[in-house]
C-alpha positions in Angstrom: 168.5 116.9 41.6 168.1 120.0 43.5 164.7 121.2 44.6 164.8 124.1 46.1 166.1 126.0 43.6 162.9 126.3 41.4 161.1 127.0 44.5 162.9 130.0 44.9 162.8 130.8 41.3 158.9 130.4 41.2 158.5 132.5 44.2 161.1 135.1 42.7 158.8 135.3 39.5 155.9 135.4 41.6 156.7 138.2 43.3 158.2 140.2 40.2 155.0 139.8 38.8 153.1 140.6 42.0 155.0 143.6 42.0 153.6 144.9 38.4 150.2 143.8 39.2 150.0 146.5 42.0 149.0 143.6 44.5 149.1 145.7 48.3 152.0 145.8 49.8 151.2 143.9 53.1 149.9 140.9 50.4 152.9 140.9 48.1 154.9 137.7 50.0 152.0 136.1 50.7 150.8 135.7 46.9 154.7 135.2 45.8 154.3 131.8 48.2 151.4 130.7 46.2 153.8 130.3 43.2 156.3 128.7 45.6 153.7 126.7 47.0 152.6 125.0 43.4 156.8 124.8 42.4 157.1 122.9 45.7 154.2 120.5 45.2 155.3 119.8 41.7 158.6 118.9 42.7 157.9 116.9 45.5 154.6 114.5 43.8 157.4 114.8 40.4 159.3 111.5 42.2 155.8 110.1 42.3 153.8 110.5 39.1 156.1 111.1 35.5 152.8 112.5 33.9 153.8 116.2 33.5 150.0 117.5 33.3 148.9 115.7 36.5 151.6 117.3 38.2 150.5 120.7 37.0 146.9 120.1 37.6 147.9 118.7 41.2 150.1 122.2 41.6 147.0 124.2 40.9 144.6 122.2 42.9 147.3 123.0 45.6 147.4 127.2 44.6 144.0 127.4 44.2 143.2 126.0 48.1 146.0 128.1 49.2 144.6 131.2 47.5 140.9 130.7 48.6 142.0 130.1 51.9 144.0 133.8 52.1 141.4 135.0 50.5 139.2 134.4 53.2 142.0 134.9 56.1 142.8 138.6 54.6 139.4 139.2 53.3 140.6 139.8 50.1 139.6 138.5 46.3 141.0 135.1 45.5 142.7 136.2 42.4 145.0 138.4 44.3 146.5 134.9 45.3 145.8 132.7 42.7 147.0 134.9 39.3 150.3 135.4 40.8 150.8 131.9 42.1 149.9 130.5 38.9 152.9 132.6 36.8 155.4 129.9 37.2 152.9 126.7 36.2 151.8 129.2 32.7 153.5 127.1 29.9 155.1 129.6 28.1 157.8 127.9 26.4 155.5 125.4 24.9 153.6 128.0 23.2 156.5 129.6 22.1 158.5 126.4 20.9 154.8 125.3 19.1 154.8 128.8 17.0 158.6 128.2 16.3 158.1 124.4 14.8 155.0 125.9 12.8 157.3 128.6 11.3 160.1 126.2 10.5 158.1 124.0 8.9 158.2 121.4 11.7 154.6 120.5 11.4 154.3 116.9 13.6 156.5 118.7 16.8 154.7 122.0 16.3 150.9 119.9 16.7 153.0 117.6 19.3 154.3 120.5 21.2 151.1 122.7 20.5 148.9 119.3 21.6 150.6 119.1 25.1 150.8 122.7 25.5 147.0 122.6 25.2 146.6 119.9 28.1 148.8 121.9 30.4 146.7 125.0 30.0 143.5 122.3 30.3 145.1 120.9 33.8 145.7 124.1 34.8 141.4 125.6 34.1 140.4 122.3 35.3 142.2 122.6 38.6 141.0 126.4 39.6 137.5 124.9 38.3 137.2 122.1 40.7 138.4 124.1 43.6 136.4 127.2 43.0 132.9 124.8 42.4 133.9 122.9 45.7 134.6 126.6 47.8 131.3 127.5 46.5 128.8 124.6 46.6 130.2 124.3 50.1 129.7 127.5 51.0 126.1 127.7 49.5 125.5 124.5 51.7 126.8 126.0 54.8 125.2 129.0 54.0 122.0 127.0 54.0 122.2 125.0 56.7 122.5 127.6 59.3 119.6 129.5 57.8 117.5 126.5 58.4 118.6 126.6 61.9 117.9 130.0 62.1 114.6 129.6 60.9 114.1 126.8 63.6 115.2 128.8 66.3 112.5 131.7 65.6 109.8 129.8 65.1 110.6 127.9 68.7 111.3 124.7 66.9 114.8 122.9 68.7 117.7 122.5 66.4 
């Protein structure tokens, strides 16, 4: 099976849709590797784990770091990164193949398809979530530490 291929077609989508975001110029590759970044990380833990919604939550843990990590490098909002990363990973087709089994009458695929559709879109909250809450409760701790030590060092005390 070849795996580079969807790598470069989640980066090409990434950047297409980079494009009609009106990301900045000088950020436009960097947010189109995001999406490459979470195709390649699919595709690589994908001879690991069969489970289809780990691998997209495990491809979103991946963009999210990546994107609050550039966010912080280029001093820039995270969702620059992370919206456009996360393009390839949106499960389109299942929404659209859920709407077509409703309309045919194809009521057990449609809540099948619809059902698993649902827990992509769940993987893919849940990942951003964990990341974002980790960025920040680590930041808030940092952020309190070295007031403490700067509280220390004005009233004489040693660190």
């Amino acid at each position: 099976m070849n795996y580079i291929t969807p790598c470069l077609y989640a980066f090409g989508a990434s950047l297409a849709f980079a494009i009609v975001f009106n990301i900045p110029r000088n950020k436009l590759l960097l947010s189109a590797l995001g999406g490459l970044l979470g195709q390649l990380v699919y595709v690589v833990f994908q001879l690991f784990i069969s489970n289809d919604v780990i691998l997209y939550l495990l491809a979103t843990i991946a963009i999210s770091l990546y994107a609050e990590v550039l966010a912080r490098l280029t001093k820039s909002p995270t969702t620059i990164y992370l919206a456009v990363a996360l393009i390839p990973l949106v499960p389109g087709g299942g929404i659209y193949y859920t709407m077509l089994y409703f309309i045919n009458g194809e009521m057990d695929l449609g809540i099948t398809t619809g059902v698993h559709t649902l827990l992509i879109s769940g993987a893919l909250a849940v990942g951003i979530i964990m990341i974002s809450s980790t960025v920040n409760l680590v930041r808030k701790v940092m952020l309190r530490g070295s007031s403490k030590i700067g509280k220390k060092r004005k009233h004489g005390k040693n660190a």
